[in-house]
N, C-alpha and C positions, 0 to 999 in steps of 0.2 A: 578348458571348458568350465564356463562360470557353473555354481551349483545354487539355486534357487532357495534362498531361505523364507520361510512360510512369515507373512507378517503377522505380528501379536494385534488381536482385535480387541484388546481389552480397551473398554474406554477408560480414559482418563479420571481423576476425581470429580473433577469439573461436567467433564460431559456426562455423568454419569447421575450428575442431580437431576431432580426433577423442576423444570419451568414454574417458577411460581406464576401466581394470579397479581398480574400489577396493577396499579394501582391506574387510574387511567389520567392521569398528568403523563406518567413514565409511555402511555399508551400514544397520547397524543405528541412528544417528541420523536418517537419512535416511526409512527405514521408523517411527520413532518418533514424528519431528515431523510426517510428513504426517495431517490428520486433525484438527492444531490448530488450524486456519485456522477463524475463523466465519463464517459470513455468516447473514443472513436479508432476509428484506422487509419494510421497515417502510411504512405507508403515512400521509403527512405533508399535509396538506392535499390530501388526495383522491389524491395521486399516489405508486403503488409504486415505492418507494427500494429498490433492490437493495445490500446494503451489506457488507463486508466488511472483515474484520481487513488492515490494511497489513503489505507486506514492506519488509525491508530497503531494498533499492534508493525505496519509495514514501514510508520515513523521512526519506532523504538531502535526499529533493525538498524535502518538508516543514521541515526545518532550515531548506533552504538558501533558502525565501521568506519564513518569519516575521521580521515586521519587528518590532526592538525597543527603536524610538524612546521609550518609554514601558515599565513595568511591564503598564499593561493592554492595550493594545496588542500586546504580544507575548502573554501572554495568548490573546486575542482570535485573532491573527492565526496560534500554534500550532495550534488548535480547531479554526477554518475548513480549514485547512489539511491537518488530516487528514480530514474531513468529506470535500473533493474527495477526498482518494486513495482513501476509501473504497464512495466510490458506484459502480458497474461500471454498472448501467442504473434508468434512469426508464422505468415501463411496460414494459418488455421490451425498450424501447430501449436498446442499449446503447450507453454515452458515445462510442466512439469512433465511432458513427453521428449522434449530435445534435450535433457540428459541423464542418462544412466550412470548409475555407482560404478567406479574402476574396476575392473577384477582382485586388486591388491588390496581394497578399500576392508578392512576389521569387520566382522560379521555386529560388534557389539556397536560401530559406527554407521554403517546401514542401518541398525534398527532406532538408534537414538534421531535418526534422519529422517524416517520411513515409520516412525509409530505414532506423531501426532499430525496437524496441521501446518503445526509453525514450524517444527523442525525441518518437511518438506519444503514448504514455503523458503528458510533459512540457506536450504541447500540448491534451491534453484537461483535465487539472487544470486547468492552468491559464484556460482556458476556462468550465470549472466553477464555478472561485472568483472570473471578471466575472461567471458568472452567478447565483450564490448571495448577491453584494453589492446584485443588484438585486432581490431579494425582502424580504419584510417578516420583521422581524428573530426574530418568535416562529416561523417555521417554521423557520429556521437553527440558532437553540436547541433546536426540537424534534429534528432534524437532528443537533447535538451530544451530547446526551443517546443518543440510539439508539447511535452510535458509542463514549460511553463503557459502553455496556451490554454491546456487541460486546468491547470489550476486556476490562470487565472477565469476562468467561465467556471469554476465550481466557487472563486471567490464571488464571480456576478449573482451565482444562485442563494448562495448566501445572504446575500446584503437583499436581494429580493425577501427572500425569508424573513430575514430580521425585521422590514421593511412592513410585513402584512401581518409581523408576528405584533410591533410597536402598537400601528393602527388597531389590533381586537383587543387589546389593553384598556382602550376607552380612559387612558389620563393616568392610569396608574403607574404607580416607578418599579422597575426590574431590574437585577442585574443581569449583564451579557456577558457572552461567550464570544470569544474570535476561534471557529476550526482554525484558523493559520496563525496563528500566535500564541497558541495555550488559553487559556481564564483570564480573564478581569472585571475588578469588579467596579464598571460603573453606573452609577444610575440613570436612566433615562426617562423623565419626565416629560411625556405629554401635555 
C-alpha cells in the first residue's frame, strides 16, 4: 500500500515575486502573441490526441533529451520529442493524470517531480516518450505528421503577425524574431 506524501506548497522564488507594472511595448507583445498557440484533436488509431504548439521552456526539454549518437537518430529522437511535449490529453485524459509515481520511486524524487511545474511537466513527457516507444511505429508517425501540421499553421500565424506588425511601422526599420529559429537580427525596411 503506497503511503501518500502531503506536497510542499511553498512557492518558488520566482513565483513568489510580485507582477511588476510593465511597461506597455512589453503589454502590447504580450497581447499580440497570445492567440498563436494551436492546438486541435487529432484522433490516431481510434484515440483523441489533444495536441498543442510547444513553449519555450517545453523546447529546452526537448534539446536537452534528443540523443545524437547518429544523424538519424537525432532526427528521430528531435520528432518524438516534440510529439510528447505536445500532447496535453488522450481522450480527455489529460497526461498529467495517465501517470502515477511507482510505488519504489524515493519520496525525495516525487517531491523534486511533484513540487513545481516544470518538474511535473518533466515527468510526464518523459513518461510519454516510454510510452510512445512502445507502440507501433505508424501511429508515432501519424503522431509526428499532426504536430508538424500544428507548427506549421502556428508558422502561418506568425508570418501573418509579422505581416500587420511591418504595415503599423509606417517605413520604420526593426529588428525580427523567427519563434522557429531563435533571433535574428535583420532589418526590415518599409
Amino acid at each position: 500500500m503506497a503511503t501518500e506524501e502531503k506536497k510542499d506548497d511553498t512557492p518558488s522564488l520566482i513565483d513568489s515575486l510580485p507582477k511588476a507594472k510593465r511597461h506597455a511595448v512589453l503589454q502590447d507583445i504580450t497581447k499580440q502573441l497570445k492567440g498563436h498557440e494551436v492546438s486541435e484533436v487529432f484522433t490516431v488509431g481510434g484515440k483523441d490526441y489533444l495536441m498543442t504548439t510547444i513553449d519555450a521552456d517545453e523546447e529546452l526539454w526537448c534539446d536537452g533529451i534528443t540523443q545524437i549518437t547518429s544523424p538519424a537518430q537525432a532526427l528521430s529522437s528531435y520528432r518524438i520529442s516534440r510529439v510528447c511535449a505536445s500532447i496535453k490529453s488522450i481522450d480527455e485524459v489529460s497526461v498529467k493524470e495517465l501517470f502515477d509515481f511507482p510505488d519504489d520511486m524515493s519520496a525525495a524524487l516525487k517531491k523534486e517531480y511533484s513540487v513545481t511545474h516544470y518538474g511535473s511537466r518533466t515527468w510526464e513527457m518523459s513518461q510519454l516518450m516510454i510510452w510512445l516507444g512502445e507502440l507501433p511505429n505508424h501511429l508515432v508517425v501519424e503522431l509526428a505528421n499532426h504536430y508538424t501540421e500544428l507548427n506549421k499553421r502556428r508558422k502561418d500565424s506568425w508570418d501573418a503577425l509579422k505581416n500587420s506588425s511591418a504595415k503599423t511601422l509606417g517605413g520604420k526599420s526593426k529588428a525580427t524574431s523567427s519563434p522557429e529559429k531563435g533571433s535574428s537580427r535583420q532589418a526590415q525596411i518599409s
